[in-house]
Every structure is written in C-alpha cells, then in structure tokens.
C-alpha distance (Angstrom), angle and dihedral (degrees) to the residues before:
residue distance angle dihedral
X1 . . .
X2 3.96 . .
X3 3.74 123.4 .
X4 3.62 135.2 -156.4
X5 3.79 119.6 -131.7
X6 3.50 84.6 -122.8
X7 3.69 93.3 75.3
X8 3.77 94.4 59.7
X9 3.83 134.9 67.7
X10 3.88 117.1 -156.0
X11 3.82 117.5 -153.7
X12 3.73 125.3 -174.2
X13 3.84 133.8 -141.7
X14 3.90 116.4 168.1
X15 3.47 107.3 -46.2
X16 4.20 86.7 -32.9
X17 4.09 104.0 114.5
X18 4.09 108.8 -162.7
X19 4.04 115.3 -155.6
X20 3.80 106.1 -159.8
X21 3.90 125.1 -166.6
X22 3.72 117.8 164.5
X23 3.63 102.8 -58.1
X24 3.84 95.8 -19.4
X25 3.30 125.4 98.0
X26 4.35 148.1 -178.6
X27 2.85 132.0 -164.8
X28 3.96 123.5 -156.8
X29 3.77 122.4 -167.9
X30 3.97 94.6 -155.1
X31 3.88 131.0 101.4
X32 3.49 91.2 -155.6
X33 3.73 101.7 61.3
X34 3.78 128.5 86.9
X35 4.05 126.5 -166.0
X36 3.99 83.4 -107.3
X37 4.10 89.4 53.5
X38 3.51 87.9 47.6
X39 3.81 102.0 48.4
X40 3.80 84.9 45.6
X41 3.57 90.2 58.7
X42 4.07 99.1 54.2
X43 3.87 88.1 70.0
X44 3.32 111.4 96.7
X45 3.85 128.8 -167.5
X46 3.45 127.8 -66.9
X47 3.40 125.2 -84.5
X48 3.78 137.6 -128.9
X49 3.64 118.4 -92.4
X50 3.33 115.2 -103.5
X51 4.62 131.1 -128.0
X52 3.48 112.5 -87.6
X53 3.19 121.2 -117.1
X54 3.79 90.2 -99.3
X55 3.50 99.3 52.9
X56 4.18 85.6 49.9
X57 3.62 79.2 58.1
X58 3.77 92.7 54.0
X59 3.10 91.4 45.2
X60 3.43 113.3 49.9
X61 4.33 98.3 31.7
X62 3.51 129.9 117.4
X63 3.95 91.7 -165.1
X64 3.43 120.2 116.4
X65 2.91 136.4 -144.7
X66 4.17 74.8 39.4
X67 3.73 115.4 -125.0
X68 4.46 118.9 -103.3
X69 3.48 115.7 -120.8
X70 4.04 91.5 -105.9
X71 3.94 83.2 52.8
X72 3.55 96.7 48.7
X73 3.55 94.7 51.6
X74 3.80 91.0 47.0
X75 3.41 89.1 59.1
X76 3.50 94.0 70.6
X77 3.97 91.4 60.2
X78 3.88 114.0 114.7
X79 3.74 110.1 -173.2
X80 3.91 131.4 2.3
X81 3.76 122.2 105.4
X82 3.72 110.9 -73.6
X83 4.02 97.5 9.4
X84 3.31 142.5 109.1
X85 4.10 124.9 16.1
X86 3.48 112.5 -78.5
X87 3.86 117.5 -106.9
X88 3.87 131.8 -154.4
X89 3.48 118.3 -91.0
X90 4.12 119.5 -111.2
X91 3.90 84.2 -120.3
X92 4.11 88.6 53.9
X93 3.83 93.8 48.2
X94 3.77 88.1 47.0
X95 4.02 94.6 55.9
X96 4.08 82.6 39.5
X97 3.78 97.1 68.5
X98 4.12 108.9 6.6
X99 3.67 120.8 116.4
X100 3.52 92.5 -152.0
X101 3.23 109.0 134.6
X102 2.78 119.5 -144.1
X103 4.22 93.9 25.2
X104 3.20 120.0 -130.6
X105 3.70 132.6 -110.9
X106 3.57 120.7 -98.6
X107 3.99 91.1 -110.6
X108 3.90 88.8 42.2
X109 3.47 87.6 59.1
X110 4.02 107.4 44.8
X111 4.07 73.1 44.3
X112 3.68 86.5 55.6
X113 3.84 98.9 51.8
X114 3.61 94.4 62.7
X115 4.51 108.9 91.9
X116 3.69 119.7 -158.5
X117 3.87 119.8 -74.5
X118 3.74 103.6 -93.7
C-alpha cells in the first residue's frame, strides 16, 4: 500500500523523530531522517514477475493433448455460436442428483423454483 505524506504528521523531540498515522505510530531515533526518507525506505526491491496464468495452466494440467493459448482462452467463452464447451443444464443437474421420486417435469420444475410472493 502507498501513502501520501499527507497522511502523516512528524513531531520532533531531541534527536527522537515521531511518524504518526491514525493510531499508528514510529518512532525513529535519527536526526537525519525525515517522514519522506522514511517512507522511501519501506519499499523494497522489485520483485520477479510472476507465470501467467497460461503457463499455470501448462503447468499444472493433466489434459493432453494440452490446450494452445488461443484454445485456452476460448475456453473461457460462455455463449456465442460455436464457443465455449457446452455445460449441463440446471434442469439436467437437478434430475442428476434429486431424490424426487418421481422427478419432476421440466415445466414442474422451473414451476417449482418460483416461492410465494412475500
């Protein structure tokens, strides 16, 4: 998180500099430092960059043959003529695990969904 020097107030005893921010404070034993010397020195180096998300993917799959990048990303489609991987509908996953017995018809069922007006 970066702050603004705006959201501190620096106070000074002796050679005892006080960094305030809301209920947090620092103190820093050294005449020489200054709330913007300090904030500079928080940041540390830069990291290394991390996978993308597709090379996660390559990583980390058990699909073979393993999907191209333009296929992976496809894959994420949902709708669109000719994209995406088909899905089951709600009504299929409801006959695949109810224990209604007997199921209900499709119609039943979207009829079934709806509560009472409250």
């Amino acid at each position: 998180m970066d702050y603004t020097l705006a959201e501190f107030t620096e106070t000074s005893e002796g050679n005892t500099n006080l960094i305030n921010k809301n209920d947090f404070s620092v103190v820093l034993i050294d005449d020489d430092k200054n709330v913007e010397q300090w904030l500079a020195s928080l940041k540390g180096a830069d990291g290394q960059p991390g996978k993308s998300a597709y090379q996660s993917y390559l990583d980390t799959t058990s699909d073979n043959p393993k999907l191209t990048e333009a296929q992976w990303i496809e894959s994420f489609s949902t709708g669109g003529e000719g994209t995406g991987i088909p899905g089951k509908s709600a009504y299929k996953s409801y006959l695949d695990t109810t224990s209604d017995n007997p199921k209900l018809s499709e119609a039943d069922w979207v009829a079934s969904l709806h509560g009472q007006d409250g």
